[in-house]
Structure formats: structure tokens, C-alpha cells
Backbone as a chain_set.jsonl record, in Angstrom:
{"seq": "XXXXXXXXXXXXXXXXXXXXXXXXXXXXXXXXXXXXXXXXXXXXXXXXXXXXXXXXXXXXXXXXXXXXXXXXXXXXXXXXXXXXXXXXXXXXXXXXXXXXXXXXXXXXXXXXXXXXXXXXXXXXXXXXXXXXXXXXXXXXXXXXXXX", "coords": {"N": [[-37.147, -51.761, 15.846], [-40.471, -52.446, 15.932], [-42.294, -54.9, 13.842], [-45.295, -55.02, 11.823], [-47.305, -56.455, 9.567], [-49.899, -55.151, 7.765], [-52.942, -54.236, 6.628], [-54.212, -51.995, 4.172], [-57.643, -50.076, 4.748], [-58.585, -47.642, 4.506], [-57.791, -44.949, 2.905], [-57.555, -41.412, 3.48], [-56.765, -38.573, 2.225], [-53.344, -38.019, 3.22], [-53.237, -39.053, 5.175], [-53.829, -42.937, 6.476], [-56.074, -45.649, 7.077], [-55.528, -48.608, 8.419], [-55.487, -52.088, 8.903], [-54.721, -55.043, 11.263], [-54.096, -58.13, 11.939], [-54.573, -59.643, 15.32], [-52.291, -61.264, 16.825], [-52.059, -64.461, 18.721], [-50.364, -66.032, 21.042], [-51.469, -68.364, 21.844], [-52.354, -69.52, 20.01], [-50.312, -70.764, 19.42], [-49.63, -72.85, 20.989], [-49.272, -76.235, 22.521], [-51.093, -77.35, 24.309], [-53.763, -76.025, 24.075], [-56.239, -76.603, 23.648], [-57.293, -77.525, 26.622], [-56.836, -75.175, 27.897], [-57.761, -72.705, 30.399], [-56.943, -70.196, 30.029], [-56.277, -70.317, 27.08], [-58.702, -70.878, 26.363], [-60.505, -68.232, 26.962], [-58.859, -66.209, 25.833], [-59.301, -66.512, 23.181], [-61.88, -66.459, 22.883], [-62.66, -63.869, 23.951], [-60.663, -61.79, 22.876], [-60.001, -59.296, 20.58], [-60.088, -60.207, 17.018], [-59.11, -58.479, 15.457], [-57.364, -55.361, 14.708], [-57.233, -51.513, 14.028], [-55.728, -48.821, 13.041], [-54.854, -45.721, 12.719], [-52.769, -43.889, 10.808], [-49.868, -41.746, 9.666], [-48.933, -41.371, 6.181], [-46.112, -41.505, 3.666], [-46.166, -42.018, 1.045], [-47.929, -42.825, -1.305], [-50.838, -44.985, -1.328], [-53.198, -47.96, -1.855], [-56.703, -48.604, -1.094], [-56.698, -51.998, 0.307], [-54.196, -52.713, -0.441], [-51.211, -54.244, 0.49], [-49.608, -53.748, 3.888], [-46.532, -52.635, 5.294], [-45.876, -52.357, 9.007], [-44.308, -50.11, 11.359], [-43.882, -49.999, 14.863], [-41.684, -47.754, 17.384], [-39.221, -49.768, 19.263], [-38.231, -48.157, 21.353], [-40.204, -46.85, 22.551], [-42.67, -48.546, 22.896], [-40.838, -50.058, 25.059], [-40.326, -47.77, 27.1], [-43.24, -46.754, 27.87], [-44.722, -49.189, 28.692], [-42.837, -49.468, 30.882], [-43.64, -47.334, 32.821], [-46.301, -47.839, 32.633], [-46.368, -50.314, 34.163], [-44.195, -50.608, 36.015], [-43.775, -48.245, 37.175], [-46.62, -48.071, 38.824], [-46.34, -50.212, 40.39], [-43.909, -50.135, 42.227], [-45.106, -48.312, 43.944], [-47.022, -48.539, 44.971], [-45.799, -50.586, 46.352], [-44.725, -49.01, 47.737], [-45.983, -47.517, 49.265], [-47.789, -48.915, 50.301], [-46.221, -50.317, 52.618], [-45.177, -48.246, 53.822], [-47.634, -46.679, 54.948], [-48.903, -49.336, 56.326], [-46.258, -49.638, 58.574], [-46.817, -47.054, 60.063], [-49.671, -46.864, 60.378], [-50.574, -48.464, 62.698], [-49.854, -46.889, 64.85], [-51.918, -45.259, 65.134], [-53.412, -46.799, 66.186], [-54.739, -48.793, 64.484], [-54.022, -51.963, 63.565], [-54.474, -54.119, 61.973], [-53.331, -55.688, 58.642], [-54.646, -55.345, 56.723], [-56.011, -52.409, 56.317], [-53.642, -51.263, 55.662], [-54.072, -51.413, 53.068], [-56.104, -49.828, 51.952], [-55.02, -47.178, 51.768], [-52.576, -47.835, 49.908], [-54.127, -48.549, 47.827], [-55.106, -46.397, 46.981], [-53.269, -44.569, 46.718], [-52.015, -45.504, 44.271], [-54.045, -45.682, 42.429], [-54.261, -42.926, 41.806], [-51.463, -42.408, 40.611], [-51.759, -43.645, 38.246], [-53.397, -42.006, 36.982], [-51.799, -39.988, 37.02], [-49.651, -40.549, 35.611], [-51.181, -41.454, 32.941], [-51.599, -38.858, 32.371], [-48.946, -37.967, 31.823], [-48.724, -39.014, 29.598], [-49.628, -38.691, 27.964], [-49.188, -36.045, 27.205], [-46.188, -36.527, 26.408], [-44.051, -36.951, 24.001], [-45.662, -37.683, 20.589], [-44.323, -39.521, 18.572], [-42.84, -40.89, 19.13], [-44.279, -42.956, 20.304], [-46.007, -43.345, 17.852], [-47.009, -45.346, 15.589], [-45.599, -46.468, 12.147], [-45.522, -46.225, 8.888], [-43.831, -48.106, 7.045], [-43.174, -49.919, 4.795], [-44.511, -50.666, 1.167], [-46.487, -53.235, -0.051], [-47.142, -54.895, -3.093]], "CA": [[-38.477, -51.473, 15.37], [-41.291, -53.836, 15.676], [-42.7, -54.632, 12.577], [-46.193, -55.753, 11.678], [-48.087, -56.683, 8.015], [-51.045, -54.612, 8.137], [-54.381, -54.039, 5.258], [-55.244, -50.334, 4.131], [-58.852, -50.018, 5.12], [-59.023, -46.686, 4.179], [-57.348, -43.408, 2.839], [-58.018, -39.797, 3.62], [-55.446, -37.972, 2.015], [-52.243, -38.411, 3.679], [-53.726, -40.119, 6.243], [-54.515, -43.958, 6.439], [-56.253, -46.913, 8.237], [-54.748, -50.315, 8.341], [-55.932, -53.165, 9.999], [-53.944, -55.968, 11.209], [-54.841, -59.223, 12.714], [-53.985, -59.534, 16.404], [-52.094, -62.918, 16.959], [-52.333, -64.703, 20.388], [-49.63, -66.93, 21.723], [-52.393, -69.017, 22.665], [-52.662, -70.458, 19.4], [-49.11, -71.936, 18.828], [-49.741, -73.876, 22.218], [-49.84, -77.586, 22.421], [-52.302, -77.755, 25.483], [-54.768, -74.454, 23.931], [-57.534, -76.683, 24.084], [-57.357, -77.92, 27.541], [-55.893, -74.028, 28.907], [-58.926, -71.927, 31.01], [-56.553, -68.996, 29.413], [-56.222, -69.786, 25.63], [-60.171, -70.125, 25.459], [-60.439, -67.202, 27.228], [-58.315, -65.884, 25.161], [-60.335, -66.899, 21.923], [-63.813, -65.716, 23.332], [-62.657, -62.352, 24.518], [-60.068, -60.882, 22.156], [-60.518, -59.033, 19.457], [-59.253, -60.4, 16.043], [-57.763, -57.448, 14.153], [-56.64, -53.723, 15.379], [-57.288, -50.896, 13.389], [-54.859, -47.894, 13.436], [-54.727, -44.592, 11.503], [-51.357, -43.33, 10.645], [-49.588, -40.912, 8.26], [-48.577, -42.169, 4.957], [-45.697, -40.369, 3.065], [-45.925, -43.223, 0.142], [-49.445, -43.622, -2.031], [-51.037, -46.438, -1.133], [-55.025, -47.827, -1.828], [-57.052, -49.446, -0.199], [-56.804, -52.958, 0.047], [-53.213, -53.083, -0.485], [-50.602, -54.727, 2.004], [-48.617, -52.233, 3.888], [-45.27, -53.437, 6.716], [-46.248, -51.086, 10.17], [-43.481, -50.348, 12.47], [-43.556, -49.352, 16.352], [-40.383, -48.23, 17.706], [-39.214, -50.374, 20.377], [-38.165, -47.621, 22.7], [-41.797, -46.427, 22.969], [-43.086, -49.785, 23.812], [-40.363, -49.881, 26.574], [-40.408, -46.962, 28.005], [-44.666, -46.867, 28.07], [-44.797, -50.655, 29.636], [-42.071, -49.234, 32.065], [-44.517, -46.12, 33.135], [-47.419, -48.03, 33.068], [-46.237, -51.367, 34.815], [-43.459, -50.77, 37.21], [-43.72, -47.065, 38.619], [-47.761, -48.246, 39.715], [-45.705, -51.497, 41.558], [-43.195, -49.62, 42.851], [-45.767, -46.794, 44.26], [-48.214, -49.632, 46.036], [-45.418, -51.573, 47.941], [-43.74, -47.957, 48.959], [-47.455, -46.561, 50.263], [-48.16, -49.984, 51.758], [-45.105, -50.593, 53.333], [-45.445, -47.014, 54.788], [-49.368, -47.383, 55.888], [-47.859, -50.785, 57.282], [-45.39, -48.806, 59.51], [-47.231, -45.958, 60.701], [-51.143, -47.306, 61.089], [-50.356, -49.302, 63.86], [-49.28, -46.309, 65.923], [-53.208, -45.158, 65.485], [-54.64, -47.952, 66.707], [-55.538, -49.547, 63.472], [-52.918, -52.992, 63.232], [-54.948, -55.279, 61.011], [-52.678, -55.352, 57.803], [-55.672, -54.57, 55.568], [-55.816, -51.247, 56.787], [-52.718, -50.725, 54.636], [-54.361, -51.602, 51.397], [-56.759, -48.347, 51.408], [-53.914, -45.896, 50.876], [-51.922, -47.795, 48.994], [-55.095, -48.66, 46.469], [-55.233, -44.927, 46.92], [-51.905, -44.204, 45.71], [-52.166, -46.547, 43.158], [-54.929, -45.04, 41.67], [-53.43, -41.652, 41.703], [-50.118, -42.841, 40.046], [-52.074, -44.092, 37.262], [-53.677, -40.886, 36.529], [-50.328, -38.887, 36.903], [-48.797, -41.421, 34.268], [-52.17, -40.679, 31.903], [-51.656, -37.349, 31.908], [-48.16, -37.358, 31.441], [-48.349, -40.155, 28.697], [-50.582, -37.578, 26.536], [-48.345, -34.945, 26.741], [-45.216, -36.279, 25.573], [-44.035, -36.601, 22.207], [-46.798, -38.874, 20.137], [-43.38, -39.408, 17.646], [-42.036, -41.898, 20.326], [-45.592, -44.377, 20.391], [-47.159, -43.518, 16.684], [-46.911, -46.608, 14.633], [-45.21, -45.507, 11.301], [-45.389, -46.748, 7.748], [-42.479, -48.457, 6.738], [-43.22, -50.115, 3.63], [-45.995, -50.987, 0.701], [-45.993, -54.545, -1.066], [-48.121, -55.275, -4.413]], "C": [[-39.247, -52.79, 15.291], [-41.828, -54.158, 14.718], [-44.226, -55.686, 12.196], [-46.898, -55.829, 10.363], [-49.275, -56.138, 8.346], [-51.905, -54.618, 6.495], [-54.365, -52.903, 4.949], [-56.265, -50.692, 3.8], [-59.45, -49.046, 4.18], [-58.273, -45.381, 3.941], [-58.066, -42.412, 2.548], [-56.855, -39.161, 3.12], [-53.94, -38.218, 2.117], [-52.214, -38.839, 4.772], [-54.511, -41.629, 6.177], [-55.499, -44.712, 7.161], [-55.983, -48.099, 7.619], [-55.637, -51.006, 9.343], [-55.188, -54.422, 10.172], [-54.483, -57.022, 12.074], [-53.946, -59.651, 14.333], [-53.567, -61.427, 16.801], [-51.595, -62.922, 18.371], [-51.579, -66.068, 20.258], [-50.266, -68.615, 21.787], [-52.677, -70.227, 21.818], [-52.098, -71.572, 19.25], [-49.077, -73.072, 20.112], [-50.39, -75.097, 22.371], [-51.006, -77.653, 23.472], [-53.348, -76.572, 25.147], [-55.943, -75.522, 24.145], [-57.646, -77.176, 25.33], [-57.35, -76.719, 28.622], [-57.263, -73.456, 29.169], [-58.032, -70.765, 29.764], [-56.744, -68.984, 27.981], [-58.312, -69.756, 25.12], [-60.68, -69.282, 26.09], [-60.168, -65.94, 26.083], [-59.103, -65.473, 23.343], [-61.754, -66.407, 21.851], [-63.548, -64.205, 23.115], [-61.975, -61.231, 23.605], [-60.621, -60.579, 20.84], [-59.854, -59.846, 18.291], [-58.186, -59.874, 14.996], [-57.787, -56.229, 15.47], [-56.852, -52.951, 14.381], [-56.521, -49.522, 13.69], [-54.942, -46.727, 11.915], [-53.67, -43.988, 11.863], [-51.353, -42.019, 9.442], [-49.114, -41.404, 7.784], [-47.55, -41.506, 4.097], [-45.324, -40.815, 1.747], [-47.593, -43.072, -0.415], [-49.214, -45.051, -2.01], [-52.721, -46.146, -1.715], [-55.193, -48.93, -1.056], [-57.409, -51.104, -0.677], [-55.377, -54.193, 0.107], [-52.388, -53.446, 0.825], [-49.488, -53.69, 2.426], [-47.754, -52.972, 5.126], [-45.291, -51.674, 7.336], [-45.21, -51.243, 10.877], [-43.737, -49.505, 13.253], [-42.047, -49.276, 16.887], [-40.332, -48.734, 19.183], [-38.842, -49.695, 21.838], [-39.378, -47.351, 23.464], [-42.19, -47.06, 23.966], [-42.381, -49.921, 25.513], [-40.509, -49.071, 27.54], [-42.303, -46.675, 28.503], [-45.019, -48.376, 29.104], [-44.087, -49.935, 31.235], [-42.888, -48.39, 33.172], [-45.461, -46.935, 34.019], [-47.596, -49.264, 33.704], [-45.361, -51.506, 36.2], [-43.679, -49.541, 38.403], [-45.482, -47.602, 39.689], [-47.252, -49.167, 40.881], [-45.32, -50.829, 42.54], [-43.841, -48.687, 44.183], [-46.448, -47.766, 44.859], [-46.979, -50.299, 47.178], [-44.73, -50.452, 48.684], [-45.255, -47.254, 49.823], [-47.502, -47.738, 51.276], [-47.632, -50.317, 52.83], [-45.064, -49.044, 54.775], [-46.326, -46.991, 55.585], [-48.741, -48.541, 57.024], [-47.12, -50.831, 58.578], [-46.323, -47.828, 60.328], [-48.989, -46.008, 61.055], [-51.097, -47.682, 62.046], [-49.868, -48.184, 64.835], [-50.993, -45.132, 66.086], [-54.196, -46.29, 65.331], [-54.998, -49.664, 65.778], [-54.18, -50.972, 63.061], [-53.553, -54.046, 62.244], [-53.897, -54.84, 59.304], [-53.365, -55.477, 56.796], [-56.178, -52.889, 55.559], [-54.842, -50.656, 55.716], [-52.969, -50.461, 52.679], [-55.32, -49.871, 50.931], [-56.107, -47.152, 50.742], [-53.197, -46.239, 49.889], [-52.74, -48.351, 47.222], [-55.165, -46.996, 46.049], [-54.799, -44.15, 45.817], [-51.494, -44.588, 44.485], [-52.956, -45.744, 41.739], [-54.538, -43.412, 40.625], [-51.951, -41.442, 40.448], [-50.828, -43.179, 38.659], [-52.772, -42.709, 36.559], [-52.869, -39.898, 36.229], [-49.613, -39.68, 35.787], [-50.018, -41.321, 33.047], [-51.962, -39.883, 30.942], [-50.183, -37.178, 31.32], [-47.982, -37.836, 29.968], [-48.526, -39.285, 27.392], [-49.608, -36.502, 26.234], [-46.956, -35.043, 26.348], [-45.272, -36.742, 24.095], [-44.814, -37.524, 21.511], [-45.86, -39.771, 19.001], [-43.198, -40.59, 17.955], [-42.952, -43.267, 20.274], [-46.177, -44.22, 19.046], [-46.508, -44.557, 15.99], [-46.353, -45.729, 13.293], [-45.254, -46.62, 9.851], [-44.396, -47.39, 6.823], [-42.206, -49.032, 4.954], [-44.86, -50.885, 2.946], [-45.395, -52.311, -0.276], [-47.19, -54.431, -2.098], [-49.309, -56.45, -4.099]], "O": [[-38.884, -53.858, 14.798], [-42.114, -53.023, 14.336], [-44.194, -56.912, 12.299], [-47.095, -54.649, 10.073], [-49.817, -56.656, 9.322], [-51.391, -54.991, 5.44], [-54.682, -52.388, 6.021], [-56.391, -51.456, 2.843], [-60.355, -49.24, 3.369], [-58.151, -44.684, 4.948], [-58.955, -42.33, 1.7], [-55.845, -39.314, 3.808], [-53.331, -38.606, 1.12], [-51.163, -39.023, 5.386], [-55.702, -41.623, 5.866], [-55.768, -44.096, 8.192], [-56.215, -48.449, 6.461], [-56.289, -50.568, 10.29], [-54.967, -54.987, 9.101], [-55.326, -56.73, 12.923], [-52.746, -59.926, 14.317], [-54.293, -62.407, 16.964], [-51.028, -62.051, 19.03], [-51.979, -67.016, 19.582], [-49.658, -69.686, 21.776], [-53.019, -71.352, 22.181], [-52.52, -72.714, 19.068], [-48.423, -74.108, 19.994], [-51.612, -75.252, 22.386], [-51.988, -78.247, 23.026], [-53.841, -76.112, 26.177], [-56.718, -75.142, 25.022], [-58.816, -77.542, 25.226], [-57.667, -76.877, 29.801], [-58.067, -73.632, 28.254], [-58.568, -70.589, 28.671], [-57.247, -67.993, 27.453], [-58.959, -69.156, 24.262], [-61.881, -69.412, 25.854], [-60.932, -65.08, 25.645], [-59.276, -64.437, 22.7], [-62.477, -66.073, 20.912], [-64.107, -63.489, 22.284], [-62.42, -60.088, 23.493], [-61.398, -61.246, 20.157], [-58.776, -60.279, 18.699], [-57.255, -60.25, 14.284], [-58.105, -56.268, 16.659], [-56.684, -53.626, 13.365], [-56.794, -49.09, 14.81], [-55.038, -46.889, 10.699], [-53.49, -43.556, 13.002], [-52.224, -41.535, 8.719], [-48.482, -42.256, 8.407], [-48.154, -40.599, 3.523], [-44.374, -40.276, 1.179], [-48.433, -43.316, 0.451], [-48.339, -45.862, -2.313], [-53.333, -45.102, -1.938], [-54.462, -49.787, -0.561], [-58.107, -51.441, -1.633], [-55.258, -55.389, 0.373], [-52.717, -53.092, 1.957], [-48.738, -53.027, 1.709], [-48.307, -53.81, 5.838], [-45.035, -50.57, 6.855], [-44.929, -52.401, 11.184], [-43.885, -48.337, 12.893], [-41.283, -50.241, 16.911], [-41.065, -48.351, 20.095], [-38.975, -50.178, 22.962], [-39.567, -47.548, 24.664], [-42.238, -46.801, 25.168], [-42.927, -49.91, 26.617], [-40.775, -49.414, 28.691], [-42.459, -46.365, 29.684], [-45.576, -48.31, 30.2], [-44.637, -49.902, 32.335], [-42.803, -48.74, 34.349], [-45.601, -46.965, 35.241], [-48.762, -49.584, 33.935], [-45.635, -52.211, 37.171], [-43.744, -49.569, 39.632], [-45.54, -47.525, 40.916], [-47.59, -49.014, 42.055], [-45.952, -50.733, 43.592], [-43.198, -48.421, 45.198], [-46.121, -47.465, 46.007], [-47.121, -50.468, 48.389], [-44.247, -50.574, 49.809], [-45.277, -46.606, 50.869], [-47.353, -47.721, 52.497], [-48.233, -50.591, 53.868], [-44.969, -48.98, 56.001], [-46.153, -47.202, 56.786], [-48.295, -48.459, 58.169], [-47.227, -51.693, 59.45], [-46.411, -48.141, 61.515], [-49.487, -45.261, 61.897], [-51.911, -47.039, 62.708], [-49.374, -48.692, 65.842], [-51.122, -44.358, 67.034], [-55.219, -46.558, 64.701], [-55.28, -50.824, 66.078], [-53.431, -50.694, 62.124], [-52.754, -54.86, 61.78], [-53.852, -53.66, 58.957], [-52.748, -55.757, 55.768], [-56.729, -52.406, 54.569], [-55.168, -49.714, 54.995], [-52.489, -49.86, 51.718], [-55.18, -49.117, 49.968], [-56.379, -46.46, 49.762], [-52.972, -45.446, 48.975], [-52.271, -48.477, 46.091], [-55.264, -46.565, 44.9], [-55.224, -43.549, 44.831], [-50.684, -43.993, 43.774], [-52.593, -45.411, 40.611], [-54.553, -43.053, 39.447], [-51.671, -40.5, 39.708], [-50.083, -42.788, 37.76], [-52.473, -42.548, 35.376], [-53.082, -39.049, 35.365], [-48.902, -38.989, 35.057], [-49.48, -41.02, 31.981], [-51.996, -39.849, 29.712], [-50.046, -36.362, 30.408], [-47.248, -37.228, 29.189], [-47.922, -39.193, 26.324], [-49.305, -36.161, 25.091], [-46.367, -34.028, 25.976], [-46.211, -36.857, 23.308], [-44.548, -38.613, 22.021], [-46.456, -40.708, 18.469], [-43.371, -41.458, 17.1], [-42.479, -44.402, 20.216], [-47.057, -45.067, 18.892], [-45.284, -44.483, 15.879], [-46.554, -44.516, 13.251], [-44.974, -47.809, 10.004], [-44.338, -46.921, 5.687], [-41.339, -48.66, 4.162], [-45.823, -51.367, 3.543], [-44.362, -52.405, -0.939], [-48.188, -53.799, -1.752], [-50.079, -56.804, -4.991]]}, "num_chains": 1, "name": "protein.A"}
């Protein structure tokens, strides 16, 4: 479980919001002021996150609350949404790649149309499926409340 220190913002019943401050690599880095990325980094990101969970603990607002994600989630969601799109561009391109060249078309940009295609496609089929499984697996969960 990943575990993060979060704020309550706000309770609705048995429902919260937390907010937690989003920390960036970028900072602990001896060269951040010299990096194009860490002030990038600094311009562009946000500073906190705000998340609404269920609560099965009274809490108020203001108080500090420890958020956990479980780590299969994370894995298996990264996995979805990072490798099958890879995987799915160099098997279209590689294909295009092979079989364009027998209509005419040999320039090996030719290949990129389908497999941006496919790409595209793959990302929408991982969307849809993302929504429909269990929300149990990715909801952040309440783990504990400090004073």
C-alpha cells in the first residue's frame, strides 16, 4: 500500500475530501536550478491533489488523515495504460511496415498512419475497460486519522 499524509477539506457525511501536496523529484535534485525539466516542472504542476473518498472513522475538517493506494492498482493501471499502447504501435507498425510496400507505398512513414491509428484505438479500448472494472482496486482508502 502506498501511503500518503493528506488534509480533510471537507466532509459530507461519510464521504470526505482531502488534499495532499504533490511532491516532485525535481526538488531533491542538486542541478533543479540549471534542469529545462525541474523548472518546467515548477511552472506547470499543480501543488496539491484533491480526492474524495469514503471515511468509515469521524474525522473534521482540517484534521490530518494517512491515504493509502493499493499498489496492485497502480501496477496493473500503468501496465494497461503504458505497455499494451507500446506493444500495439510496434505490432501495427511493424505490420504496415511489411505489407505497404506490396501497394506501392515504401516510404516508412506510411507505416505511422495505422499504427497512430491503432494506437489511438487501444487507448480508448483501455478507457472503457478501465471504467468498468472494479473502482475497489484504484480508490484511494482511508487508513488512518492523527490529532
Amino acid at each position: 500500500m502506498i501511503t500518503e499524509t493528506a488534509k480533510v477539506i471537507a466532509v459530507e457525511g461519510d464521504k470526505i475530501t482531502v488534499e495532499a501536496a504533490i511532491k516532485s523529484t525535481c526538488s531533491a535534485c542538486q542541478v533543479q536550478s540549471d534542469c529545462g525539466t525541474g523548472v518546467v516542472s515548477r511552472a506547470l504542476a499543480p501543488k496539491t491533489q484533491q480526492l474524495t473518498l469514503h471515511s468509515p472513522m469521524p474525522v473534521v475538517v482540517g484534521q490530518s488523515v494517512t491515504v493509502g493506494v493499493p499498489e496492485a492498482g497502480i501496477l496493473s493501471a500503468s501496465a494497461w495504460l503504458y505497455l499494451v499502447p507500446l506493444l500495439m504501435f510496434i505490432a501495427v507498425i511493424s505490420i504496415s511496415n511489411a505489407t505497404l510496400p506490396l501497394l506501392g507505398l515504401t516510404h516508412e512513414l506510411w507505416g505511422m498512419i495505422p499504427a497512430l491509428g491503432g494506437t489511438i484505438v487501444t487507448y480508448f479500448f483501455i478507457s472503457k475497460r478501465l471504467k468498468r472494472l472494479d473502482r475497489g482496486k484504484f480508490q484511494p482508502v482511508l487508513l488512518a486519522t492523527s490529532d
